[in-house]
LUMMIFI-836041 format. One line per 3 residues: number of its first residue (from 1); their letters; for each residue z, y, x of N, C-alpha, C, O. Coordinates in nm, 2 decimals, padded with zeros to 4 digits. Layout:
! residues N
NUM	A	Z/Y/X/Z/Y/X/Z/Y/X/Z/Y/X; ...
END
This chain:
! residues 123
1	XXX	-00.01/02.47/09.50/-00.15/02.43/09.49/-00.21/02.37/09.62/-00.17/02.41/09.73; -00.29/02.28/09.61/-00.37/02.23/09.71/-00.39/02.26/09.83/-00.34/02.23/09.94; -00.52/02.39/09.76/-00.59/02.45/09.87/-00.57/02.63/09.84/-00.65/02.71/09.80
4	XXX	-00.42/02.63/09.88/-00.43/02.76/09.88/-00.44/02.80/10.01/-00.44/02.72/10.10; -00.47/02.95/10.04/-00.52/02.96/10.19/-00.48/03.13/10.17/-00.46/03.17/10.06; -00.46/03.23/10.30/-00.40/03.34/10.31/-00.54/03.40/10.39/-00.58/03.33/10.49
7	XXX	-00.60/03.53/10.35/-00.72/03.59/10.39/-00.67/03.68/10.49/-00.61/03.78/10.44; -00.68/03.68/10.62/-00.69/03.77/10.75/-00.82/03.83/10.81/-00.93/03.78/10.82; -00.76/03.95/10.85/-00.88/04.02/10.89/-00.89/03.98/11.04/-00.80/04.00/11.12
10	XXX	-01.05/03.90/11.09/-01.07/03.87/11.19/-01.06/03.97/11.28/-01.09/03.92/11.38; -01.03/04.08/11.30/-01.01/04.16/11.38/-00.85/04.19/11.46/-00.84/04.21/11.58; -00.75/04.18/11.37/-00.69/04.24/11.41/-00.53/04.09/11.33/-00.41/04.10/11.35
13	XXX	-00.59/04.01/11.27/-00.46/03.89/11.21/-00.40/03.95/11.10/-00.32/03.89/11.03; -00.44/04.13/11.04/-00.31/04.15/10.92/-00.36/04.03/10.80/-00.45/03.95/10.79; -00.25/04.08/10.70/-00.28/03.97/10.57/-00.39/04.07/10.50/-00.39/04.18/10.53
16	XXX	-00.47/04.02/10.41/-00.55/04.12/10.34/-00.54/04.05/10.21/-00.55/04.13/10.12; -00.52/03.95/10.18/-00.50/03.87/10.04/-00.52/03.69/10.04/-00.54/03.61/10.13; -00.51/03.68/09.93/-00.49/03.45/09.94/-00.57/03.44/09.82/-00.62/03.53/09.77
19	XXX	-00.58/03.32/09.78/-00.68/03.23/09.75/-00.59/03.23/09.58/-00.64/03.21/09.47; -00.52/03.25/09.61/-00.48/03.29/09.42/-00.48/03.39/09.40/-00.38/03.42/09.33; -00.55/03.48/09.42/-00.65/03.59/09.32/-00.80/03.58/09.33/-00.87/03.66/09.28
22	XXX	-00.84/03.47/09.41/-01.02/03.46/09.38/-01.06/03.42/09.23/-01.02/03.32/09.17; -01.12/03.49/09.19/-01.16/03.54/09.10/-01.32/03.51/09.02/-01.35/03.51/08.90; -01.43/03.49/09.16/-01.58/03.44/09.09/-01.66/03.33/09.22/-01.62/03.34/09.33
25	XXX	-01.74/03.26/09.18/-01.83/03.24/09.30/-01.94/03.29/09.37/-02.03/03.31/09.29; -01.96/03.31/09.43/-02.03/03.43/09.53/-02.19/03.44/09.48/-02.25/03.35/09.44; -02.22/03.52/09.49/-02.37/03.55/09.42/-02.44/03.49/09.57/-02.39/03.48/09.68
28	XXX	-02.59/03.46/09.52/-02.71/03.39/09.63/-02.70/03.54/09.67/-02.67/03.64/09.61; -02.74/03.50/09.86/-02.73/03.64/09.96/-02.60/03.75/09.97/-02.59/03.86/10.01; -02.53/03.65/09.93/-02.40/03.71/09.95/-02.32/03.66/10.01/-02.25/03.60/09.92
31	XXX	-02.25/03.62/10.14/-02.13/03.53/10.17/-02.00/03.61/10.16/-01.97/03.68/10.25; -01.96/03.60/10.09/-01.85/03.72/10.02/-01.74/03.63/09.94/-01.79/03.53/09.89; -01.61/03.67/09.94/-01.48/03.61/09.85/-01.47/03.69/09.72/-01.55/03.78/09.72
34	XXX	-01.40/03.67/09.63/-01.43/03.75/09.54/-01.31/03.70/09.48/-01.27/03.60/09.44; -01.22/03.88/09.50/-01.07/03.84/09.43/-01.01/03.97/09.34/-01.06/04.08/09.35; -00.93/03.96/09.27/-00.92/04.07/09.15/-00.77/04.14/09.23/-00.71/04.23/09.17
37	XXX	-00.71/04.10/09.35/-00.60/04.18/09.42/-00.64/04.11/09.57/-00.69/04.00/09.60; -00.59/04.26/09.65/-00.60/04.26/09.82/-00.41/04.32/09.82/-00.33/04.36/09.74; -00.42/04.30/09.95/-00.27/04.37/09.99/-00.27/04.53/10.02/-00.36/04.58/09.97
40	XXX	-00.22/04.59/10.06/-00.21/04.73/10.06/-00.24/04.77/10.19/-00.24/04.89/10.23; -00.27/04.66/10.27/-00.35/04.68/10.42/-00.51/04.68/10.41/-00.57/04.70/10.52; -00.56/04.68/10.30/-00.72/04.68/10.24/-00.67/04.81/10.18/-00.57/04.83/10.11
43	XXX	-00.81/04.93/10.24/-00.80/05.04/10.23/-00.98/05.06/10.20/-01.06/04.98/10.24; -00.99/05.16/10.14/-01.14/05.24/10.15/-01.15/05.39/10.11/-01.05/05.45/10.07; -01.27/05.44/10.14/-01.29/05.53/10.14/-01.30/05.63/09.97/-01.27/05.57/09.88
46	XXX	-01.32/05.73/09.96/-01.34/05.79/09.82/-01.48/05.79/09.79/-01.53/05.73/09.69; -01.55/05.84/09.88/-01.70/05.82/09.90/-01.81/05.66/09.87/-01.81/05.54/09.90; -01.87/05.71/09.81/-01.97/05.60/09.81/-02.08/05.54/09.95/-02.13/05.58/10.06
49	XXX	-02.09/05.46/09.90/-02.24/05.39/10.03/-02.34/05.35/09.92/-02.31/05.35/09.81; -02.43/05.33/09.97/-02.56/05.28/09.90/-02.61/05.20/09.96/-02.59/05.21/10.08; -02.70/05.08/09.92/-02.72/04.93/10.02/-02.89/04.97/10.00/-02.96/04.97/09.90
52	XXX	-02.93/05.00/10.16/-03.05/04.98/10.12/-03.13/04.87/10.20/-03.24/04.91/10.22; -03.09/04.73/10.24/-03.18/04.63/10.23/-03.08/04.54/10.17/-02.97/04.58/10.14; -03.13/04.36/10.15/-03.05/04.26/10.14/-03.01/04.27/10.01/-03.07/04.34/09.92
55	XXX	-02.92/04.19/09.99/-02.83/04.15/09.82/-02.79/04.28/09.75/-02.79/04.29/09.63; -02.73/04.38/09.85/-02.71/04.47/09.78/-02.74/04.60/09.81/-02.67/04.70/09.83; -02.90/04.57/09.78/-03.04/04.69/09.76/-03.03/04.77/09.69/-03.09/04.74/09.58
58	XXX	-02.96/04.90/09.67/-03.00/04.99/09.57/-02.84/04.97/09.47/-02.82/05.02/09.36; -02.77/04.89/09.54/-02.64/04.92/09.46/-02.52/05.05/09.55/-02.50/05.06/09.67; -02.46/05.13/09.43/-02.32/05.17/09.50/-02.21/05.09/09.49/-02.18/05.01/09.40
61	XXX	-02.12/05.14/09.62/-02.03/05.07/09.69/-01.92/05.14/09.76/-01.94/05.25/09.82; -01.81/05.09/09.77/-01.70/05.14/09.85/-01.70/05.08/09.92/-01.74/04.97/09.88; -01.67/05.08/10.10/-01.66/05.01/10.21/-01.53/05.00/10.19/-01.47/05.10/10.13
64	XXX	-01.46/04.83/10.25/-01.30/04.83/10.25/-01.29/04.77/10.43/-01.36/04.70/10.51; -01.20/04.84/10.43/-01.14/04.85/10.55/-00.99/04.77/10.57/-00.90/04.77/10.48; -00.98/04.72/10.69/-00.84/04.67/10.74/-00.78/04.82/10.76/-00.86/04.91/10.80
67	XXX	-00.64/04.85/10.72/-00.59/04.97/10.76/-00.54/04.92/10.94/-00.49/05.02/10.99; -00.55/04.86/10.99/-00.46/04.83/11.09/-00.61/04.84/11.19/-00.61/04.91/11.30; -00.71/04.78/11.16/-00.77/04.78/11.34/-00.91/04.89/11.26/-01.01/04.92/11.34
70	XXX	-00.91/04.93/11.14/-01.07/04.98/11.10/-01.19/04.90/11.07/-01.31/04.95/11.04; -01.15/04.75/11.07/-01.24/04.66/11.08/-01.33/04.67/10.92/-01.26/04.65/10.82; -01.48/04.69/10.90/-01.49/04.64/10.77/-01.49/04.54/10.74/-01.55/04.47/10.82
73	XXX	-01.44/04.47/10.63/-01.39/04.34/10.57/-01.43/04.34/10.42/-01.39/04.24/10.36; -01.51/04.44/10.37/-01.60/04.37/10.24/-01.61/04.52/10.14/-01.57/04.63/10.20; -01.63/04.52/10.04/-01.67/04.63/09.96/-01.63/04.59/09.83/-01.62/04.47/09.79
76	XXX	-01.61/04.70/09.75/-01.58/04.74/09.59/-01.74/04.77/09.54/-01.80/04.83/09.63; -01.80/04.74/09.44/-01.90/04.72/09.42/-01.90/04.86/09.28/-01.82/04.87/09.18; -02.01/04.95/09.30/-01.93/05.02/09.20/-02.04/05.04/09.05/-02.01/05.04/08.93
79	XXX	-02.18/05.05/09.12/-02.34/05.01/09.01/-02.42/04.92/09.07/-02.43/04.92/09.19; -02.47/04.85/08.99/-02.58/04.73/09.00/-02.66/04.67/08.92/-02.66/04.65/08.80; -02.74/04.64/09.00/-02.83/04.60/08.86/-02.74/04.43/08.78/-02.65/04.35/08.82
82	XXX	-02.81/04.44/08.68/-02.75/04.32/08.61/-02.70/04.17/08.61/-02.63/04.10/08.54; -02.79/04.18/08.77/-02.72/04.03/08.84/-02.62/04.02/08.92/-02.57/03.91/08.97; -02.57/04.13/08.92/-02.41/04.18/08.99/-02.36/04.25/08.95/-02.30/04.32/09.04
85	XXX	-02.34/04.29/08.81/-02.25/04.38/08.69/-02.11/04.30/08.68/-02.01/04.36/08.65; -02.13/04.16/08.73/-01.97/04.08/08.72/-01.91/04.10/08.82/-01.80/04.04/08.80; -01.91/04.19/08.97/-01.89/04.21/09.07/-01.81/04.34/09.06/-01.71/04.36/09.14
88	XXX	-01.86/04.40/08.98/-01.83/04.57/08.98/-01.66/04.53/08.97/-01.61/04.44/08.91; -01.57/04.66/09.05/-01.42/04.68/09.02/-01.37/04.57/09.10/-01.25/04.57/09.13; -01.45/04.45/09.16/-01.37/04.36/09.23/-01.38/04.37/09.38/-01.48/04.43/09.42
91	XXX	-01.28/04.32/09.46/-01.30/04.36/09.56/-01.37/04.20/09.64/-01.34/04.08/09.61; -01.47/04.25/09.74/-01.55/04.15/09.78/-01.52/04.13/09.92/-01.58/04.20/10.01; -01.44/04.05/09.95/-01.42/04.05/10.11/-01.58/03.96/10.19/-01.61/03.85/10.15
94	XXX	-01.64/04.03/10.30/-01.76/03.95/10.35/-01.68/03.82/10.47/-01.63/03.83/10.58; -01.70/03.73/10.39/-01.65/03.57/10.50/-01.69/03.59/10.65/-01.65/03.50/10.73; -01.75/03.68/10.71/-01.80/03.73/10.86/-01.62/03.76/10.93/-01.55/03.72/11.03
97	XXX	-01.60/03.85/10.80/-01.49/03.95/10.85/-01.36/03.89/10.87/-01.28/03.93/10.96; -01.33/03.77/10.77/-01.20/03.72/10.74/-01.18/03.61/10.79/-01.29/03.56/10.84; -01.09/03.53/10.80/-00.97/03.42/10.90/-00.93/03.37/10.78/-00.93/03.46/10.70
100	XXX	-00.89/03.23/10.73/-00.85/03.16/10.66/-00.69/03.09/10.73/-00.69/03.03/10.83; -00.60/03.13/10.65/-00.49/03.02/10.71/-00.51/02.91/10.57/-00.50/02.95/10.45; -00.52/02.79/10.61/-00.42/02.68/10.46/-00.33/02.67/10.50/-00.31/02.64/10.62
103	XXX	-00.24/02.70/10.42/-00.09/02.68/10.38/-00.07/02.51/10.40/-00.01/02.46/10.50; -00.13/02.42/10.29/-00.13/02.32/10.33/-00.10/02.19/10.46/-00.01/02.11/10.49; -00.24/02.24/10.52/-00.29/02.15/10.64/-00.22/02.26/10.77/-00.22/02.21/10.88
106	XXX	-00.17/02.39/10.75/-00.14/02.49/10.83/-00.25/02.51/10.94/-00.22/02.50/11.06; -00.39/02.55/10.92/-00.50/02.56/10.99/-00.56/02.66/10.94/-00.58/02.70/10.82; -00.62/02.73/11.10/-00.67/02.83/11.07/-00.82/02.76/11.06/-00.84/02.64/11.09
109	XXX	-00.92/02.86/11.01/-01.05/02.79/10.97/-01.12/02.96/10.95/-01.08/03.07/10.92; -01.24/02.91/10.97/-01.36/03.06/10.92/-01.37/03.04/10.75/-01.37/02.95/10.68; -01.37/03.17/10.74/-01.38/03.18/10.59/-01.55/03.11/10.53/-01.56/03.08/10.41
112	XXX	-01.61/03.10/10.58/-01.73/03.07/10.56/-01.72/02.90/10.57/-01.79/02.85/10.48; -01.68/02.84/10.64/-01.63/02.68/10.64/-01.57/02.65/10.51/-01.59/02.54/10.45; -01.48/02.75/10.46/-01.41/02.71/10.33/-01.46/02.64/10.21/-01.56/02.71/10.21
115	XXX	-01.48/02.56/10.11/-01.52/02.58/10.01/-01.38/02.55/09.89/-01.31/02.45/09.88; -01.37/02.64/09.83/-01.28/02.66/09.72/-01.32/02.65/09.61/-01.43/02.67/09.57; -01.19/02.59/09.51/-01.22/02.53/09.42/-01.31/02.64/09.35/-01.31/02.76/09.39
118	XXX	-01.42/02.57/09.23/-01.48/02.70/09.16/-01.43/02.72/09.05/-01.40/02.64/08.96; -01.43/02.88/09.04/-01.38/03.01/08.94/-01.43/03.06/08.88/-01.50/03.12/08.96; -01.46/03.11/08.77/-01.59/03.22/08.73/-01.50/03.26/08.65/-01.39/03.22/08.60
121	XXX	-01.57/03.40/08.63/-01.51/03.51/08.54/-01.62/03.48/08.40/-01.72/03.43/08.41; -01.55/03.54/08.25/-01.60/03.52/08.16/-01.66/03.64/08.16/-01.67/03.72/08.26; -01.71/03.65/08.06/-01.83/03.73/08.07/-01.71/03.88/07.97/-01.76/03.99/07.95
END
């Protein structure tokens, strides 16, 4: 494919997952990836968090973590109100956190420069 690309944790370079498991397009106030598999170097907690300002106000959440540097690199989304029910069970990497390689062009790039083809999940 094209524009496939391999998701690194800006912290520390491990792999965390690629562009063939993205999965939805990012909700408004969210700069986030959105993929249905990470590598086994995306780790989280058992514990919940709760969002109390911004996009995700009042939702629970798993924080995910790089196992290698501790870096957070996005969240499992676990209740929400109905404009982010399509979110829930996926893992959401935040584009702050992550490094883009293309396979392609072999360039590294900020995940937030990216734009990937669009995906959506069915309902």
């Amino acid at each position: 494919p094209e524009e496939c690309a391999v998701f690194h944790c800006r912290g520390c370079w491990t792999v965390l997952g690629d562009s063939l498991q993205l999965c939805g397009q990012e909700p408004p106030g969210l700069s986030v990836l959105i993929c249905f598999k990470v590598t086994s170097d995306v780790t989280w907690e058992d514990s919940l968090l709760v969002g109390l300002e911004g996009a995700l106000l009042g939702c629970a959440y798993y924080l995910l973590s790089c196992q290698s540097c501790g870096l957070a690199v996005g969240f499992i989304l676990y209740s929400s109100g109905s404009d982010l029910a399509y979110l829930r069970g996926l893992f959401c990497f935040f584009k702050d956190s992550i490094i883009c390689y293309l396979l392609k062009s072999q360039m590294i790039i900020e995940a937030s420069k990216v734009n990937f083809p669009a995906v959506t999940l069915k309902e």
